[in-house]
N, C-alpha and C positions, 0 to 999 in steps of 0.2 A: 111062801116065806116073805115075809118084810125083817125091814132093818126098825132095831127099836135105839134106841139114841141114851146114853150117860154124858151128861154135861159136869164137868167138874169146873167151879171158878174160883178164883183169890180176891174176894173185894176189896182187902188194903183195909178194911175198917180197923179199929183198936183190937173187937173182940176176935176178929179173925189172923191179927197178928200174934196175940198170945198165943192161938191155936196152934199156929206157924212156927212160933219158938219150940213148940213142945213136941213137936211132928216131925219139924225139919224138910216137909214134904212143900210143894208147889202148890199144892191145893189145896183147901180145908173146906169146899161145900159141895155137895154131890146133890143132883136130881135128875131125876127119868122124865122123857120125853116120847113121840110117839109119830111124830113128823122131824122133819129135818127144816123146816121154818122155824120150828122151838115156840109153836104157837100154845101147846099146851102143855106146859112144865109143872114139875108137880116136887115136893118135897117135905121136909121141914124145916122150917128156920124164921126169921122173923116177920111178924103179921105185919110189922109198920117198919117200912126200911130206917127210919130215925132212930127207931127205939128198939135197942139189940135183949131188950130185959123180958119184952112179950111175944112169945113164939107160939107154935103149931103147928097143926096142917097148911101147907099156900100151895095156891097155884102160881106159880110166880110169872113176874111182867118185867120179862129180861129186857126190856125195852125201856124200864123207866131209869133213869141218871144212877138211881142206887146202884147198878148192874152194869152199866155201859160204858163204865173206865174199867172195869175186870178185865183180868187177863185170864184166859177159859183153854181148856182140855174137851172136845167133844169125839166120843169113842162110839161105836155102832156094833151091833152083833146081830143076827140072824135069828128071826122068831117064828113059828107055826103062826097062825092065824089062832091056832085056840089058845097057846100062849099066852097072845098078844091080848086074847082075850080074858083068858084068866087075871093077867097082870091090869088091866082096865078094871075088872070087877072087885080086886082089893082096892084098888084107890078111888072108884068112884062110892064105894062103901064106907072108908072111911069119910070121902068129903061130904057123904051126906049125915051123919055126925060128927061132923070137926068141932062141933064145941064140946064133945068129950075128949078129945084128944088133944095133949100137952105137948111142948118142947121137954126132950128127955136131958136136963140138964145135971141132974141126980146123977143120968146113964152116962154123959161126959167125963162126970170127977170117977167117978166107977173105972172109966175106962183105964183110968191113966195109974190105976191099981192092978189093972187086966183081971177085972171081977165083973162078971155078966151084970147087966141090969135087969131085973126082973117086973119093971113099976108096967104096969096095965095101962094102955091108950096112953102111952107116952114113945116118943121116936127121938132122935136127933139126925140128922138128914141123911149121911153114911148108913144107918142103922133103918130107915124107913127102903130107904133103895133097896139093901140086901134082903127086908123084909120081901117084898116086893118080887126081886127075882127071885128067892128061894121059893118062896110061897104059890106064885104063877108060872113060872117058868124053869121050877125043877134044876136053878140052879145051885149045886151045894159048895159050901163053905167049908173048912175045917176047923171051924168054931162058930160061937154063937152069933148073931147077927148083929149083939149088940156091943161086940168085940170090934166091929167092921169097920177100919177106919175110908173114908176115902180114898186115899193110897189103893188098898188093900181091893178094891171093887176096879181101880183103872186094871191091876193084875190078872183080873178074871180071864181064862182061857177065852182064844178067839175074838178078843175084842179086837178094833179098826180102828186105830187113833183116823178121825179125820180131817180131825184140824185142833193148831196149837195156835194164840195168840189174842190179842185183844178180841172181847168179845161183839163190841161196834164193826168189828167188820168183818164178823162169822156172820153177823146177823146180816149185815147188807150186803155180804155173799152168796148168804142162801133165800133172801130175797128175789137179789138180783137177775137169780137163776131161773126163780119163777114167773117174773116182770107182774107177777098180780100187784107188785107194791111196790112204793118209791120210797128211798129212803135215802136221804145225804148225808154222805160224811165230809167231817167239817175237815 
């Protein structure tokens, strides 16, 4: 058994605060991880942190400024090994065709009617995670995946909040842990 990792954060961007009016909820962006370094983050949301209009599949670089004034939610659950493996084999499938797959922004305005989305190689980040654990890891939902808000995946049984607050110093906590890497906070 290993621990596999949900990172939820709050960027503060514009497009993340209308999320936030409509939610009411702490968090508006979810992605699966697979270390507890958050070396390899995976989700949907935007290809260029500038520009909130181009999305898809990212592996994202919690490291770079876009990310590093977030304030973050990181939860942990318990996986098999073939889990772990299954949940790897849909997403390294999909990122070896990420340019057929879209930012599910259709499936966003859908949501807020609570009407499933049905578009083909399209995700929005909440909706690609539950993809993800439903699909590799058997875990079930009591609606469609594309219902899934953020919120609604920190709820999942068994999860492990492990840490709440800024994400500059989750990172250079579980850095620091491993001393493979130095990193300063200012």
């Amino acid at each position: 058994m290993k621990k596999v990792y949900l990172l939820f954060t709050d960027t503060g961007t514009l497009f993340t605060k209308m999320i936030k009016l409509y939610t009411k909820k702490a968090y508006n962006h979810a992605s699966i991880a697979f270390d507890n370094q958050l070396q390899e983050v995976y989700s949907f949301g935007r290809k260029n942190p500038r520009n909130p209009f181009i999305g898809g599949f990212v592996k994202e670089d919690i490291r770079n400024a876009f990310f590093m004034n977030s304030r973050c939610a990181m939860y942990s659950f318990w996986a098999t090994e073939e889990q772990i493996q299954n949940m790897k084999k849909i997403i390294y499938e999909i990122e070896k065709e990420q340019q057929r797959y879209k930012y599910n922004l259709t499936g966003l305005i859908t949501y807020t009617f609570n009407k499933p989305s049905q578009r083909k190689n399209a995700y929005f980040c909440s909706q690609f995670v539950a993809h993800v654990l439903k699909e590799g890891a058997g875990i079930s939902f009591n609606k469609p995946v594309s219902l899934i808000s953020p919120y609604e995946l920190q709820c999942i049984e068994n999860l492990n909040l492990e840490y709440e607050g800024p994400l500059y110093y989750l990172i250079y906590r579980q850095l620091n842990k491993t001393k493979a890497y130095t990193y300063k906070v200012v």
